[in-house]
C-alpha positions in Angstrom: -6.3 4.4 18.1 -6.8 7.2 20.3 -9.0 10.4 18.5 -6.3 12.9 20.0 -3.6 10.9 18.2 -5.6 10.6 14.9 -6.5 14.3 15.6 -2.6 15.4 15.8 0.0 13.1 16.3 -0.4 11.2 13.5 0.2 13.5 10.7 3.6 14.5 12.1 4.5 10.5 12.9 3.3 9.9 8.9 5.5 12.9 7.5 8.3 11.8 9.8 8.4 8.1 8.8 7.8 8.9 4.7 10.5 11.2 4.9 12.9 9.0 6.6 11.3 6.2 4.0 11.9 8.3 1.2 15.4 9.8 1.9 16.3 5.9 2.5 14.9 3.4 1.4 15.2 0.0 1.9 16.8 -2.4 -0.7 13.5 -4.3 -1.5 11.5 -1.2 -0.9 9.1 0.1 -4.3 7.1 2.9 -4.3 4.7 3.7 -6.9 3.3 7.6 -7.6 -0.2 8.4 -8.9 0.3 12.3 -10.5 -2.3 13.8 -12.2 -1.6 17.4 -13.4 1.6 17.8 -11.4 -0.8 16.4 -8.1 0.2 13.2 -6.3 -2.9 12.0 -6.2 -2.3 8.4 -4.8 0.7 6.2 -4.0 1.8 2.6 -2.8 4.5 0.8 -0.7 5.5 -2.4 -1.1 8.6 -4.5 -0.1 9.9 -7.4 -2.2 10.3 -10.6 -0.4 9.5 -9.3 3.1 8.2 -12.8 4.3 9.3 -16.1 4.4 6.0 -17.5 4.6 3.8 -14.8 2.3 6.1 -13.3 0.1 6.2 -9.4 -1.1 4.0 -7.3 1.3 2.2 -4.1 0.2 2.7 -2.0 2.9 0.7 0.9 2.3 -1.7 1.9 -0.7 -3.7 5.2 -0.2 -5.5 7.5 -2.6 -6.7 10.6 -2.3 -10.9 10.4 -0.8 -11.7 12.6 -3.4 -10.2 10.4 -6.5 -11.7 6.9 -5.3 -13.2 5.3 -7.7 -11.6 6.5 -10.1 -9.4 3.0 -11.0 -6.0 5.0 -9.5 -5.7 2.2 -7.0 -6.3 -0.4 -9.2 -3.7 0.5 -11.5 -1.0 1.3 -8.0 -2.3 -2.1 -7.4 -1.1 -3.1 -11.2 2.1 -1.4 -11.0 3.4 -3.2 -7.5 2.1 -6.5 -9.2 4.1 -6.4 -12.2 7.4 -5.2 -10.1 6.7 -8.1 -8.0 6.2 -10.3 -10.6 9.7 -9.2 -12.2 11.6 -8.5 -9.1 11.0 -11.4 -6.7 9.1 -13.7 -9.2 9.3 -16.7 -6.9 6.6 -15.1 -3.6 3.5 -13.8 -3.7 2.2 -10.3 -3.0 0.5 -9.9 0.6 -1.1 -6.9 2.5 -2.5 -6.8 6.3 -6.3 -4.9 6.1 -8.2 -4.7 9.5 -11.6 -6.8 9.6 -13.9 -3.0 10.0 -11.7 -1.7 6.9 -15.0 -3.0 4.7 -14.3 -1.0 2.2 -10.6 -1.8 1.6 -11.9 -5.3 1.9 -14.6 -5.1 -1.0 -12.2 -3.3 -2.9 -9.0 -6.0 -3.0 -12.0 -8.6 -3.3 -13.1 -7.3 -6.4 -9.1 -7.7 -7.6 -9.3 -11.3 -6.2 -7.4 -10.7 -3.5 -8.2 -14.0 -1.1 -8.8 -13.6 2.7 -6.4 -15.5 4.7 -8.6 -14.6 7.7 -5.2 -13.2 9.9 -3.4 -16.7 9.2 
């Protein structure tokens, strides 16, 4: 991506597209909040059944740089899991990482996440 976009644009394009995500959501759209004392300090996205082939894709999972490590995504991660197990049961849960994202990678590794290598 462009630095002047990731320098500008994209905070506006992100506010814009949670707030239109937010004030209406799809019908197999979950979101999960991670508060700690009144701060939203990590969230995720997923969306139940959203491929044919892979099942429920978590769209987005972000916490805040400063809380990493911490185990907030792994219990997001816990929290999607367990609505995808009760609410679509029948598909897996999927996510899309890109190959430099080491870090991301390592870290859904560690949760056994497998790679399908872009398949």
């Amino acid at each position: 991506m462009r630095d002047e976009y990731l320098d500008g644009e994209v905070d506006a394009e992100r506010r814009e597209l949670w707030r239109e995500r937010l004030a209406a959501p799809a019908a197999n759209q979950h979101v999960v909040v991670a508060v700690d004392d009144d701060m939203v300090v990590g969230f995720g996205c997923a969306y139940g059944a959203d491929d044919e082939r892979f099942g429920t894709q978590l769209d987005n999972l972000h916490v805040r740089r400063d809380r990493q490590s911490e185990g907030i995504g792994r219990r997001l991660i816990g929290a999607v899991a367990a609505w995808c197990a009760a609410a679509r049961p029948e598909v897996g849960l999927y996510l899309w990482v890109v190959d430099r994202n080491v870090g991301a990678r390592r870290f859904y590794a560690s949760l056994g996440a497998a790679d399908g290598g872009g398949d």
